[in-house]
C-alpha positions in Angstrom: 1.3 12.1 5.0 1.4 8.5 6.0 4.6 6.6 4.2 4.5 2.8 4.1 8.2 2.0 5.7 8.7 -0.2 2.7 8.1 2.3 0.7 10.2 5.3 2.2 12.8 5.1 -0.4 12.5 4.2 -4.0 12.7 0.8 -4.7 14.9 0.5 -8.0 13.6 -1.5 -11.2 15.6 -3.5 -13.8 16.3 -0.9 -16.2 13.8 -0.5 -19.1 10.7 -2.2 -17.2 7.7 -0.1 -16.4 9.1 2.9 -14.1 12.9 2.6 -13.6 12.3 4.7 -10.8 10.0 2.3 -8.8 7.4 3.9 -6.5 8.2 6.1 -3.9 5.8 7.6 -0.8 2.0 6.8 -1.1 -0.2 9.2 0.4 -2.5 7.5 2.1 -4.2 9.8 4.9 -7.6 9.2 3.2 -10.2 6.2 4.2 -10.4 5.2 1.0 -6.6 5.1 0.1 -5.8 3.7 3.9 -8.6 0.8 3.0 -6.9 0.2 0.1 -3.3 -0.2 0.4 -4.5 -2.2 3.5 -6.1 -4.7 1.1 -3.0 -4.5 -1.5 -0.7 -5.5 1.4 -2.6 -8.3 2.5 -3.2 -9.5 -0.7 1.1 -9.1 -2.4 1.9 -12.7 -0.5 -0.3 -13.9 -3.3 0.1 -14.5 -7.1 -3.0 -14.8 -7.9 -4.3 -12.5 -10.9 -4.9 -8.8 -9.8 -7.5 -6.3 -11.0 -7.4 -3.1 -10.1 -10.5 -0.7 -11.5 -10.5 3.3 -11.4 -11.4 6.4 -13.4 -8.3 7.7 -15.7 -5.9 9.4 -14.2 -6.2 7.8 -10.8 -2.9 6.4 -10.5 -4.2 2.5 -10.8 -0.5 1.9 -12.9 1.4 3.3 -10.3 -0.7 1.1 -7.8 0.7 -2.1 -9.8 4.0 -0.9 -9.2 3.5 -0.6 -5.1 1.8 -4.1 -5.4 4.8 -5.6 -7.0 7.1 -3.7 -5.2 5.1 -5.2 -1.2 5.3 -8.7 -3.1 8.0 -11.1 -3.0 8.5 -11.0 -6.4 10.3 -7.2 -5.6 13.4 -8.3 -6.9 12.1 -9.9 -10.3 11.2 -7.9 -13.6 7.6 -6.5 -13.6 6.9 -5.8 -17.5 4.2 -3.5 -18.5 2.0 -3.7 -21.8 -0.6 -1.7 -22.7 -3.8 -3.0 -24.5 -4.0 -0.7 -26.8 -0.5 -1.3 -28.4 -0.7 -4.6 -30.1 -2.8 -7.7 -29.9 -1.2 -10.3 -32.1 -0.2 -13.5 -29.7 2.9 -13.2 -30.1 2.9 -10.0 -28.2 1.7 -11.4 -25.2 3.4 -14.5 -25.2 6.9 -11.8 -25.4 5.9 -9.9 -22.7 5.2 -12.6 -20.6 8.6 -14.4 -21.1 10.2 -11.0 -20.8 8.2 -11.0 -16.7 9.4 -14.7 -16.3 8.5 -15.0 -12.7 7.8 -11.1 -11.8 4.7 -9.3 -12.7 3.3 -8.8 -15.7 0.8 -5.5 -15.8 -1.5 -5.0 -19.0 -3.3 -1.7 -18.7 -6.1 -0.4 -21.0 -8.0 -3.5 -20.2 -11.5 -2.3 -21.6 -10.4 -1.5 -24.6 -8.7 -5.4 -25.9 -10.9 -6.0 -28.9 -12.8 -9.8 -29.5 -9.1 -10.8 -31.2 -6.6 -9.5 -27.9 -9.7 -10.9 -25.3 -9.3 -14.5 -27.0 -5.6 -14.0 -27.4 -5.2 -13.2 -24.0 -7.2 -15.9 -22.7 -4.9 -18.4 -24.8 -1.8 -16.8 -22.2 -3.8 -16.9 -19.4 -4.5 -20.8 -19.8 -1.0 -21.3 -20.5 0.3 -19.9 -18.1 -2.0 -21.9 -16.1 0.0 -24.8 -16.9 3.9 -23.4 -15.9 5.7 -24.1 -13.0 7.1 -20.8 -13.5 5.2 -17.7 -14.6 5.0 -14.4 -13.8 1.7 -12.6 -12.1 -0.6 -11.1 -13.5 -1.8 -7.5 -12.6 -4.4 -6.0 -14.9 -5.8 -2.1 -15.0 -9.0 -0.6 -16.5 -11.1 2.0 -16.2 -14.6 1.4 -14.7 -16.1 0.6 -18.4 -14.6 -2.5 -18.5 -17.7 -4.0 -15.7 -20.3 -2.6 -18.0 -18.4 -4.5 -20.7 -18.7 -7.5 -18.9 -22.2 -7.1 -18.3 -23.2 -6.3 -21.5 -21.0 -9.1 -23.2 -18.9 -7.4 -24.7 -15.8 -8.5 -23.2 -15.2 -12.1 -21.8 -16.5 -13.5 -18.7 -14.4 -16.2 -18.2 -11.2 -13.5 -19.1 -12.8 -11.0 -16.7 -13.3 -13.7 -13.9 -9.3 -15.3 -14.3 -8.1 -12.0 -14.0 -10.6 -10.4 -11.3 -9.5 -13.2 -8.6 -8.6 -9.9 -6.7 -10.0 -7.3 -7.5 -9.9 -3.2 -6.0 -11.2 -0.3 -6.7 -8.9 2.7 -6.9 -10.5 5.9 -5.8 -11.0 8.9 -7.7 -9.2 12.1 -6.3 -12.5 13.8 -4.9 -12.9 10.4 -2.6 -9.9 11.2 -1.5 -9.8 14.9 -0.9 -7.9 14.1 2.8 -4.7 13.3 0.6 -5.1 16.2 -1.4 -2.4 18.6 0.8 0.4 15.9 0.7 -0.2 14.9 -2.8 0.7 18.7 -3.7 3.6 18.7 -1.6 4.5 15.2 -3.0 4.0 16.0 -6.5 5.5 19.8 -5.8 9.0 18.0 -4.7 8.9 15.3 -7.2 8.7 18.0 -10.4 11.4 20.2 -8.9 13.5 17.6 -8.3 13.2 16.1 -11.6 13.1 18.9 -14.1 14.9 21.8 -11.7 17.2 20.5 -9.7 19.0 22.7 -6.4 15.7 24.5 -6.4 13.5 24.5 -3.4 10.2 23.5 -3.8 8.0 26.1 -4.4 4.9 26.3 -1.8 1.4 26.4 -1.8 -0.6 29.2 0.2 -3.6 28.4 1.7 -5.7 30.6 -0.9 -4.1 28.2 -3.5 -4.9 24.9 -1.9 -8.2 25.7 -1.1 -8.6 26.8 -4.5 -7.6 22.9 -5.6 -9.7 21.9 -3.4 -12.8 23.2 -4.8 -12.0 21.5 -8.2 -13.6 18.3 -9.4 -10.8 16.7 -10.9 -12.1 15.2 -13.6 -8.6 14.1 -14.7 -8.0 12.9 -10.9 -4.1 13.0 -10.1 -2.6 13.0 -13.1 -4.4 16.2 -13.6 -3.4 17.8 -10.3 0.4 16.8 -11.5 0.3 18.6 -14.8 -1.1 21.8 -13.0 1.9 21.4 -10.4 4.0 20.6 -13.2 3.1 24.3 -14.8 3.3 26.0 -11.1 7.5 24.7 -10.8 8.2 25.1 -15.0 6.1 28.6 -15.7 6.5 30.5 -12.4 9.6 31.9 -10.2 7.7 32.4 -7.2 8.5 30.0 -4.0 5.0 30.7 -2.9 2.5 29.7 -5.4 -1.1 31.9 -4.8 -4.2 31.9 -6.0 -2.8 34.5 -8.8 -0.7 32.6 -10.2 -2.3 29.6 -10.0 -5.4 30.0 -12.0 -3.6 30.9 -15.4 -2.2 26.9 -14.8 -5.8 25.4 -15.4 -6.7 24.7 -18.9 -9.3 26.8 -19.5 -11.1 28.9 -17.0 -14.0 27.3 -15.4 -17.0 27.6 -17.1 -19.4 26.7 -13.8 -21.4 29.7 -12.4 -22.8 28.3 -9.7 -21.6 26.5 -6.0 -23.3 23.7 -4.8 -22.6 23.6 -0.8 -24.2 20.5 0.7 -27.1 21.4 3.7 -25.2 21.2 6.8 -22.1 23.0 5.9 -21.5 25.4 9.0 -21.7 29.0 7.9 -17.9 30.1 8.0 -17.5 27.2 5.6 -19.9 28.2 3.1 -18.4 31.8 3.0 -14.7 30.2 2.6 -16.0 28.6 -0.6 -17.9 31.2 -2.0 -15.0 33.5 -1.8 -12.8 31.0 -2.5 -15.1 30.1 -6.1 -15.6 33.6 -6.9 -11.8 34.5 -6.8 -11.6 31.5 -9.1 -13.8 32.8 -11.6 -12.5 36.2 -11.2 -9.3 34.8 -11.9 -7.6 35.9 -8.9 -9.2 39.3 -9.3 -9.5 40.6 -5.8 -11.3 43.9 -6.3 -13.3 42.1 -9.0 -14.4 39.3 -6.6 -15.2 41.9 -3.9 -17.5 44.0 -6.4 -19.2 40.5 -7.2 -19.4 39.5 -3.6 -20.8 43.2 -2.9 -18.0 43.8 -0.5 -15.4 46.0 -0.5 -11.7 45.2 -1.3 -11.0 45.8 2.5 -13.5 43.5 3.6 -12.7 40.7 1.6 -8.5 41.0 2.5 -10.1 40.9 6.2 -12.0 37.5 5.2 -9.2 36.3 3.4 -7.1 36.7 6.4 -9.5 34.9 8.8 -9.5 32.0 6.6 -6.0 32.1 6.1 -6.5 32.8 2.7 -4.4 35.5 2.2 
């Protein structure tokens, strides 16, 4: 894991403000995430309005925090309002004054109504007008451009607030971080809701298992499965066992999809790997479906370091 060394220890917010915590580590040992923190660094000297556009779940709110917290603003209030809560002018103009000369962060950006669009325009050219003000740093989810396409939602709001805009990746363009996220995410929930107990661990059965989930809820689905592996089991080694029962529902795909060009040994890994998952962990199960023995497939297992 790659930690920005401004960002190796929690930078503290004003109490009640959007995360009293402040961010912590970033895992950035993907492309995509490297590309973009890259861009966010270069771009925190600004104040310029901030847009940053990615599927739910993705972690764009946490990604204003890390902005604010690169920016010199770091030691101001950053205020965060969500779209969805109210959109009488009055709640902007609050939230705003409540910034002062931090960041203000309004989430939920696709979903502001005609009413909140022209209300928040009004702020925006206000704001325009002060010596003083805070920044602005919006979120939405990728909607919000076919919105703006379409018409229905403001090009001249879209425009003021895309001056910058980024695009935060989903968790499957950024498989690379997956392995540090877990450890990340593992430590953070201990910490947090079981405190003196050690991390549990991962085995490599497990994380390969994660790894051949979609994530359709990106990482703030991967947290509330980690979440369940340090609340619901005792183990310090989390396998593939006990990890399945975590996942909503089991998977309902019966088939694998491995891309032409995937060496050999690596197709095998995922089949085994896929048919443990719909076996639910069931290793004579999966070996009867791979037409294996039970032997055979603990010999695999252990070549892959699956075991």
């Amino acid at each position: 894991m790659v930690a920005l060394p401004f960002l190796t220890d929690r930078l503290p917010l004003e109490p009640g403000k959007a995360d009293a915590r402040g961010p912590g580590l970033v895992v950035i040992r993907s492309a995509a995430m490297q590309r973009l923190l890259t861009l966010l660094r270069a771009s925190a000297t600004t104040s310029r309005s901030v847009l940053l556009v990615g599927p739910s779940g993705s972690g764009r709110n946490y990604l204003t925090q890390v902005l604010h917290a690169m920016s010199p603003r770091a030691d101001k209030p950053i205020i965060e309002v969500s779209s969805l809560a109210n959109s009488l002018p009055e709640h902007w103009f609050d939230a705003a004054a409540q910034a002062r000369d931090g960041t203000l962060v309004i989430t939920d950006l696709e979903r502001l109504d005609d009413y909140g669009q022209r209300d928040l325009l009004l702020l925006l050219v206000e704001l325009g007008k002060r010596s003083i003000a805070p920044s602005i740093c919006a979120t939405a989810e990728p909607e919000l451009e076919t919105a703006q396409r379409t018409g229905k939602f403001s090009r001249s709001l879209y425009d003021r607030l895309a001056i910058l805009r980024f695009e935060v990746p989903s968790l499957s363009e950024r498989q690379d971080d997956l392995p540090d996220l877990c450890r990340l995410l593992l430590h953070e929930h201990t910490q947090l809701h079981q405190p003196g107990r050690t991390p549990p661990e991962l085995s490599d059965a497990a994380l390969s298992l994660l790894q051949t989930h979609d994530w359709p809820g990106n990482v703030r689905e991967l947290s509330n499965i980690l979440l369940r592996a340090v609340l619901w089991s005792s183990h310090d080694r989390i396998d593939v066992e006990q990890l399945i029962p975590l996942f909503p529902q089991p998977p309902s795909q019966q088939e694998l999809l491995i891309p032409i060009g995937t060496s050999l040994d690596e197709a095998e890994r995922r089949l085994i790997v896929a048919t443990l998952r719909s076996c639910e962990g069931n290793k004579q199960k999966a070996a009867t479906m791979l037409g294996i023995t039970r032997r055979t497939l603990y010999q695999k297992l252990a070549r892959y370091r699956m075991s």
